[in-house]
C-alpha positions as CSV (number, residue, x, y, z in Angstrom):
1,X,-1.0,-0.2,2.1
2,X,-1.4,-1.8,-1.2
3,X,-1.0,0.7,-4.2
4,X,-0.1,4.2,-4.9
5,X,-2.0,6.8,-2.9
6,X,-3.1,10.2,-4.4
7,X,-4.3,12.9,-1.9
8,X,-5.8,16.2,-3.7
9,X,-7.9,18.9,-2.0
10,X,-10.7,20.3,-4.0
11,X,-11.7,24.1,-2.6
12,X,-15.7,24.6,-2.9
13,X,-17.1,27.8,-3.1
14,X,-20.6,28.5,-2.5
15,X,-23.2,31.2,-2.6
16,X,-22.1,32.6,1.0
17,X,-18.3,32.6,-0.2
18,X,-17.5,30.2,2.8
19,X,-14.4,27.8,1.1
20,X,-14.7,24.2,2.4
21,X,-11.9,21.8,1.6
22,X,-12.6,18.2,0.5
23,X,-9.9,15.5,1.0
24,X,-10.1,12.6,-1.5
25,X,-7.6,9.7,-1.9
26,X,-7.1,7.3,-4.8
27,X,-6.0,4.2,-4.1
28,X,-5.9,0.2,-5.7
29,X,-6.4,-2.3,-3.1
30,X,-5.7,-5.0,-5.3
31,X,-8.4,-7.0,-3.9
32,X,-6.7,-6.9,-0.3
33,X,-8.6,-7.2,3.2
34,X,-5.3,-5.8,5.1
35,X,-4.9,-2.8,2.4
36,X,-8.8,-2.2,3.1
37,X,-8.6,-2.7,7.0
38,X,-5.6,-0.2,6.8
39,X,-7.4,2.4,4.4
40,X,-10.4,2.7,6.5
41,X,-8.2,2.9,9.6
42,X,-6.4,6.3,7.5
43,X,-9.4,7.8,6.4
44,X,-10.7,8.0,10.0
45,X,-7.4,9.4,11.3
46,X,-7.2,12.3,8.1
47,X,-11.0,13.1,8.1
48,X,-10.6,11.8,4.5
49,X,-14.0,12.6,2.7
50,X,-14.0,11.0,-0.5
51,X,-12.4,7.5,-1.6
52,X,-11.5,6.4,-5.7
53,X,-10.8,2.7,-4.8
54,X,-9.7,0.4,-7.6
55,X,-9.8,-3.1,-7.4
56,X,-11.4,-3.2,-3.7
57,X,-11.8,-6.3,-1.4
58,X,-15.1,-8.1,-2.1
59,X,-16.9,-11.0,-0.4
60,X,-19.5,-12.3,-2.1
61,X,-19.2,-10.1,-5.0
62,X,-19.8,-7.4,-2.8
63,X,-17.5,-4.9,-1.7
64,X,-16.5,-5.6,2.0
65,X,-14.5,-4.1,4.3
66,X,-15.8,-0.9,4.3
67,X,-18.2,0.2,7.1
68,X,-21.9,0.6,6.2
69,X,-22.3,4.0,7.7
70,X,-20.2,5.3,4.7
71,X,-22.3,5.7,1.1
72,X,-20.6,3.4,-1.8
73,X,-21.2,3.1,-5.1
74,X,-19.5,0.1,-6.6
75,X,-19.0,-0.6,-10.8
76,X,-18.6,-4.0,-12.1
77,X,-21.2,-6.8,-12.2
78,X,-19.8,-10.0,-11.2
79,X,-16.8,-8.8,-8.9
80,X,-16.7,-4.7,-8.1
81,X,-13.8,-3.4,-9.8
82,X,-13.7,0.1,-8.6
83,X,-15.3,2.1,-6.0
84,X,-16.7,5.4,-5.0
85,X,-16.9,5.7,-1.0
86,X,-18.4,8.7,0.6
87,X,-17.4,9.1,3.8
88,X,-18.5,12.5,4.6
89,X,-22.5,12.7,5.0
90,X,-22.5,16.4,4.1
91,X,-21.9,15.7,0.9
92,X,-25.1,14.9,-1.4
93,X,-24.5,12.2,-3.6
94,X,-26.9,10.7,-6.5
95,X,-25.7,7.7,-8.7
96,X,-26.8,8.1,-12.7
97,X,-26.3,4.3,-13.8
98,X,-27.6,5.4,-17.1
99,X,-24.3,7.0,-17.9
């Protein structure tokens, strides 16, 4: 895989004191379909819920490669240059373009 890769876990406490871990990689893909294929292959295997891509793979000025039942938020107008994926659907997501 293209890049450095970060794992952190992020502990979550909520109002019933239950602690739920979050996995989250960081990763730049350098604009590679093999690195992408590769990452989405990992994420499946680790149960990774969260994904900081840099630089993904884009067709189209889209970013490709990643499978449509995840959520993605992509910055960048012409080509994306980074990425948020969420894979897990558990967690609520809302994207603030005014900030």
């Amino acid at each position: 895989m293209a890049g450095h890769r970060n794992t952190d876990t992020v502990i979550c406490n909520s109002t019933y004191n239950l602690q739920t871990q979050i996995q989250c990689v960081q990763i730049n893909l350098q604009h590679s379909r093999t690195a992408t294929d590769n990452l989405v292959k990992f994420t499946t295997e680790n149960g990774i819920d969260i994904l900081a891509l840099q630089e993904p793979y884009t067709f189209k000025n889209k970013t490709a490669g990643i499978p449509t039942k995840y959520k993605i938020f992509a910055a960048g107008e012409v080509r994306s240059r980074a990425a948020i994926v969420v894979t897990n659907n558990q967690i609520d997501t809302l994207l603030i373009k005014q900030l």
